[in-house]
Backbone as CSV, one residue per row, in Angstrom:
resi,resn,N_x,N_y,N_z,CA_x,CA_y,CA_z,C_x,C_y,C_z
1,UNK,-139.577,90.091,63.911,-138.911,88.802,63.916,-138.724,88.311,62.489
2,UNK,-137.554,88.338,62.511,-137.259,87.381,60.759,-137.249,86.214,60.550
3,UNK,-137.984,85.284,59.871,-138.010,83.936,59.796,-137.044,83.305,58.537
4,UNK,-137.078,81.843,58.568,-136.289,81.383,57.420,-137.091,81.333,56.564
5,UNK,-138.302,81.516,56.685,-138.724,81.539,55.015,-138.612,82.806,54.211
6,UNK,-139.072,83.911,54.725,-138.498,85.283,54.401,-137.435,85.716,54.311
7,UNK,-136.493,84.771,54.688,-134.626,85.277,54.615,-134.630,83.914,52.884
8,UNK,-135.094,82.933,52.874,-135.091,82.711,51.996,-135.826,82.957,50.204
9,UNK,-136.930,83.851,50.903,-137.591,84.468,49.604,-136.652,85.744,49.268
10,UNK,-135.816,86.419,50.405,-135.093,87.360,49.774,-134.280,86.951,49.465
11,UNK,-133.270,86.076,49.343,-131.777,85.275,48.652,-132.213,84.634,47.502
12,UNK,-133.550,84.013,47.661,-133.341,82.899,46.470,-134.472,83.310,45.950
13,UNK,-135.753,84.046,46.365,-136.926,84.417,45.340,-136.841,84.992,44.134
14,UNK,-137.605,85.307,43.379,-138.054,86.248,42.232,-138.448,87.524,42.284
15,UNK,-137.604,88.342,42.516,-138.139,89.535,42.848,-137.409,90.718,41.587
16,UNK,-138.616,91.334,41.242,-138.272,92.524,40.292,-138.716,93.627,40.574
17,UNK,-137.580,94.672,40.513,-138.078,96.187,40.570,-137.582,96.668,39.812
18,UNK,-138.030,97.768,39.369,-137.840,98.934,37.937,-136.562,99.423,38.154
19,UNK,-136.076,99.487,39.599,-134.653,99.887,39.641,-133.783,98.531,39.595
20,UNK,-133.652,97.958,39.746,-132.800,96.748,39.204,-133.058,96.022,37.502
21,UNK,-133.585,96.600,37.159,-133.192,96.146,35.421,-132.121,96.913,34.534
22,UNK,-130.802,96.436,34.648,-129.844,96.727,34.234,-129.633,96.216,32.280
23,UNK,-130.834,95.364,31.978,-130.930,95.006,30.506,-131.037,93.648,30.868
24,UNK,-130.239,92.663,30.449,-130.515,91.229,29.987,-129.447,90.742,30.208
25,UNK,-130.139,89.999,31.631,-128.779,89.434,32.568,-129.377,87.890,32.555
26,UNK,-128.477,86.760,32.220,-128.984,85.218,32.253,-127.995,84.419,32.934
27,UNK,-128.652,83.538,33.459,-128.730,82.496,34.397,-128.806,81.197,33.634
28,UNK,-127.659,80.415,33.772,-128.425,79.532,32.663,-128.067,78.151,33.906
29,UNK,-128.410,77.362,34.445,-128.156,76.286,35.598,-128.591,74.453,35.024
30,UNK,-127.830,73.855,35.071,-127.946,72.521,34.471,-129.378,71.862,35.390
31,UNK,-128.846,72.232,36.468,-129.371,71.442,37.704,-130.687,71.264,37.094
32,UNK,-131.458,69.462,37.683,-132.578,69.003,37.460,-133.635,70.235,38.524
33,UNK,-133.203,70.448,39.898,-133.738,71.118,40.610,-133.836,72.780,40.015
34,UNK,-132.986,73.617,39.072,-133.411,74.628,38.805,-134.487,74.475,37.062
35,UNK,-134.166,73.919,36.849,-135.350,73.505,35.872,-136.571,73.092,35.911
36,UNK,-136.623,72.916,37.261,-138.367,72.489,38.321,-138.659,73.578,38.632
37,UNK,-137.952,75.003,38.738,-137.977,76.040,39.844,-138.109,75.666,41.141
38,UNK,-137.181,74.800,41.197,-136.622,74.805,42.587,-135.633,75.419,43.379
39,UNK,-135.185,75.626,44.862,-134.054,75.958,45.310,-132.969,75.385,44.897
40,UNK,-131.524,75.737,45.279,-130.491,74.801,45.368,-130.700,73.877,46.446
41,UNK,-129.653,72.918,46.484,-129.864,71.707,46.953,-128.848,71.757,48.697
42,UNK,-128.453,73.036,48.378,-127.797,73.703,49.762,-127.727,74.951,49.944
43,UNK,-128.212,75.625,51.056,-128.870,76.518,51.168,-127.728,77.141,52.232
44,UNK,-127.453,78.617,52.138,-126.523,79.318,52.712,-127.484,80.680,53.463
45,UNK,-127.395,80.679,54.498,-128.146,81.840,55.164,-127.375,82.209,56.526
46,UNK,-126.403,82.930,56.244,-125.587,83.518,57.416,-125.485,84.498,57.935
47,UNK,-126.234,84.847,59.320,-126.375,86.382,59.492,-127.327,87.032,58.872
48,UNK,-128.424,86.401,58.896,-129.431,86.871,58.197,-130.651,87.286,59.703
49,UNK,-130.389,87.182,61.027,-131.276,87.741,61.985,-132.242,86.820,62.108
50,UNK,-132.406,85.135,61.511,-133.782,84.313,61.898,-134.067,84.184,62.977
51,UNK,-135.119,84.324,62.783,-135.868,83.595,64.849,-136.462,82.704,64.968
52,UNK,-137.236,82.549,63.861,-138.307,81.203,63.762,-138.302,81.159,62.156
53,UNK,-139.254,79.559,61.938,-139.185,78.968,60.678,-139.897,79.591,59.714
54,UNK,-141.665,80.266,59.871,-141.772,81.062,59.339,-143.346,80.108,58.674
55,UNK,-143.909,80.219,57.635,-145.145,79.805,56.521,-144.055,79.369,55.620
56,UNK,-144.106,77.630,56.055,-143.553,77.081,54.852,-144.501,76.059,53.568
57,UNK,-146.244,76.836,53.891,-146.740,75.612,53.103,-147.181,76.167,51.421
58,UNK,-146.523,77.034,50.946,-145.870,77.568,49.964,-144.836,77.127,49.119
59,UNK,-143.666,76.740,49.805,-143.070,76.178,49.412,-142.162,75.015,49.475
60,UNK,-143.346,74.006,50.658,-142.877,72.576,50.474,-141.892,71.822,49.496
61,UNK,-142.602,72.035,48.304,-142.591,71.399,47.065,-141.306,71.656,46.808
62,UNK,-140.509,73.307,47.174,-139.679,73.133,47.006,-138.061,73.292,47.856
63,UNK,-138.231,72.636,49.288,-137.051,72.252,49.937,-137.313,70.977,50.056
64,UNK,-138.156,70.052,49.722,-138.058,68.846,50.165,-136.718,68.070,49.320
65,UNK,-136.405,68.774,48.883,-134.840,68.160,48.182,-133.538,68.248,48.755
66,UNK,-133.646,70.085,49.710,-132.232,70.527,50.075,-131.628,69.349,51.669
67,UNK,-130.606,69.395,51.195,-129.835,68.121,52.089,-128.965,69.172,52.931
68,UNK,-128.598,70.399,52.660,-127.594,71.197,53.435,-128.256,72.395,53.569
69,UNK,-128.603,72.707,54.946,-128.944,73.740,55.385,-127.631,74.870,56.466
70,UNK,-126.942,75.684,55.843,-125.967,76.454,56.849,-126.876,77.872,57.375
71,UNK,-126.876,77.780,58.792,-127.721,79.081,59.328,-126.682,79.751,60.345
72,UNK,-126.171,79.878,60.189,-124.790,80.060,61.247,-125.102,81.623,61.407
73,UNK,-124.900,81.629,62.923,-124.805,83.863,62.613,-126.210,84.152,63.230
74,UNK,-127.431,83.377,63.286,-128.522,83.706,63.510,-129.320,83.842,64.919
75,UNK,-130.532,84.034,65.178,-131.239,84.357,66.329,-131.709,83.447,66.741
76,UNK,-131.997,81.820,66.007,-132.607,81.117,66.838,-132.237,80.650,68.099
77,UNK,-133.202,80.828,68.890,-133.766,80.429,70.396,-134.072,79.404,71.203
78,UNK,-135.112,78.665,69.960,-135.707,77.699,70.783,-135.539,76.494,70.032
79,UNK,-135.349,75.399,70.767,-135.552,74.155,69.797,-136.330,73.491,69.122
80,UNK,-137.832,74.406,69.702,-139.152,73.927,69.235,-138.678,74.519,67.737
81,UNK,-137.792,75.844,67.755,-137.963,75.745,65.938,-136.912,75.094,65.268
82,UNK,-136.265,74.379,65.988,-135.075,73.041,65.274,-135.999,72.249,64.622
83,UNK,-136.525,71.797,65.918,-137.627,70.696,65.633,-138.461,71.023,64.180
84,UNK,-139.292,71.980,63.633,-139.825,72.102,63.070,-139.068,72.857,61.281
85,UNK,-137.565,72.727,61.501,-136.999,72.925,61.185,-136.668,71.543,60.174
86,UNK,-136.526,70.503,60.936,-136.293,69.383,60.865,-137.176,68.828,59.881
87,UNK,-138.485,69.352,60.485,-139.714,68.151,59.874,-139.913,68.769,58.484
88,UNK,-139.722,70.373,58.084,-140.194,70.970,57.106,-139.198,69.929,56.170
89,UNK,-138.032,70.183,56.138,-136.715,70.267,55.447,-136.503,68.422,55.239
90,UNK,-136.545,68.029,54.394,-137.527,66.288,54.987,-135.721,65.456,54.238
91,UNK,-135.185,66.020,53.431,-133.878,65.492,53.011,-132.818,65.843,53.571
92,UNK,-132.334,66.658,54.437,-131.448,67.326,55.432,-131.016,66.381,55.886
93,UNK,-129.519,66.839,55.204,-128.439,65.729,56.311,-127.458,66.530,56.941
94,UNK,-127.447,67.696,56.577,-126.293,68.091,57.735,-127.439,69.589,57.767
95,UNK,-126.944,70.287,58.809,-127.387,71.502,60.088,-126.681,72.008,60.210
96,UNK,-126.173,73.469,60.121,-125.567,74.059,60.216,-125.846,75.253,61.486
97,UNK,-125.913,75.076,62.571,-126.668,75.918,63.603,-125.634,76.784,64.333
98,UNK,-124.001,77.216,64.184,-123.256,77.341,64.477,-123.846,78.751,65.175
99,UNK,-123.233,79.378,66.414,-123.196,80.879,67.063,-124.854,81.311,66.691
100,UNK,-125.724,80.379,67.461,-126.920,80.721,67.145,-127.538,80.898,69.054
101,UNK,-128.162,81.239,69.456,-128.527,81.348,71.193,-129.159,80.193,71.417
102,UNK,-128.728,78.904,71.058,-129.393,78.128,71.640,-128.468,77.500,72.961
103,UNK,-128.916,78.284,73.846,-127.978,77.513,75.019,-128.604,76.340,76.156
104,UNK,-130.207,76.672,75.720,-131.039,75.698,76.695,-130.556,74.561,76.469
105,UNK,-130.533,73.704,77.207,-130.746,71.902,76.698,-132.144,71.568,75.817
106,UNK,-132.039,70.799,75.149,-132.806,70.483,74.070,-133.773,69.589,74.714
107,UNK,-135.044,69.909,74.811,-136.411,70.053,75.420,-136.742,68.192,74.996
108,UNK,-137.021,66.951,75.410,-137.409,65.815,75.152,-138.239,65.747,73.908
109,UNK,-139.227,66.877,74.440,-140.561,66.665,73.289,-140.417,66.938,72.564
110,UNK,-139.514,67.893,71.643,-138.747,68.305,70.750,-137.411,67.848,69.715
111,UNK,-137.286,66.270,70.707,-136.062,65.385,70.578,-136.459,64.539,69.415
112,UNK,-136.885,65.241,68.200,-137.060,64.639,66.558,-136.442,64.830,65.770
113,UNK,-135.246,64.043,65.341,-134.322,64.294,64.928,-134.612,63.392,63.166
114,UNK,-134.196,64.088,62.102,-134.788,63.514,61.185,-133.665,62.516,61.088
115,UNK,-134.420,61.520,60.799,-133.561,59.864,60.020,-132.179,60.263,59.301
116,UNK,-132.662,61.151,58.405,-131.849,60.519,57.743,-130.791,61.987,57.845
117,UNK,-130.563,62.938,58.539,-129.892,63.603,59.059,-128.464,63.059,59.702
118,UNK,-127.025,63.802,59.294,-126.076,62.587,59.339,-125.063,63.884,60.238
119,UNK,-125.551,65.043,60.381,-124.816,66.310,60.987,-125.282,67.435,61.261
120,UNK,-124.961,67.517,62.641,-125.770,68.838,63.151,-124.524,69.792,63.537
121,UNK,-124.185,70.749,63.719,-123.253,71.564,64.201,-123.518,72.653,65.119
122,UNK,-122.894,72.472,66.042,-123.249,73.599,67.323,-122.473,74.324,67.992
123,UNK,-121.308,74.807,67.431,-120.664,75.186,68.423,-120.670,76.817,68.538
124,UNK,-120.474,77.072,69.626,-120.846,78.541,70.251,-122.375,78.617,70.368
125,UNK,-123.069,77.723,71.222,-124.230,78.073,70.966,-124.426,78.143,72.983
């Protein structure tokens, strides 16, 4: 099972291997958030196979900023991991959940929708 935190340590982590050093490749980013080592502030993960949210207490510190989450393409299932989706991701205003299997109706106890969240997207689900 692939989670979003592992689809996001492979897109956006630090990862080095002896076969990818091509010499001296730079990055140079204004953003207040990449100068924290933080993520971007919108996050693109399409078709990446998620199922669930994953061990996010690693890196709290750094999505509590991202406001745009697109997951479109993916495996989630259940709404219990919307929900928790929701609570990790604490600045999220729009959702991007497009052609994902969520076809159940969305469970009451699970009906936590963050404040300040202004768009969810669902279609083909």
């Amino acid at each position: 099972m692939v989670s979003l935190k592992e689809s996001i340590d492979e897109k956006y982590g630090e990862k080095e291997t002896e076969s990818d050093d091509f010499g001296f490749i730079v990055f140079v980013s204004c953003s207040p958030e990449a100068k924290r080592g933080m993520l971007p502030p919108m996050i693109t993960l399409n078709d990446y196979n998620i199922e669930h949210l994953g061990d996010f207490s690693d890196l709290t510190s750094k999505v509590r900023h991202i406001s745009e989450l697109d997951l479109i393409d993916n495996l989630l299932s259940d709404w219990s991991e919307v929900a928790e989706i929701l609570s990790s991701f604490k600045s999220l205003k729009f959702l991007n959940l497009s052609n994902n299997l969520l076809n159940e109706p969305i469970d009451s106890n699970n009906n936590q929708a963050n404040e300040k969240l202004d768009n969810v997207s669902l279609p083909m689900n």
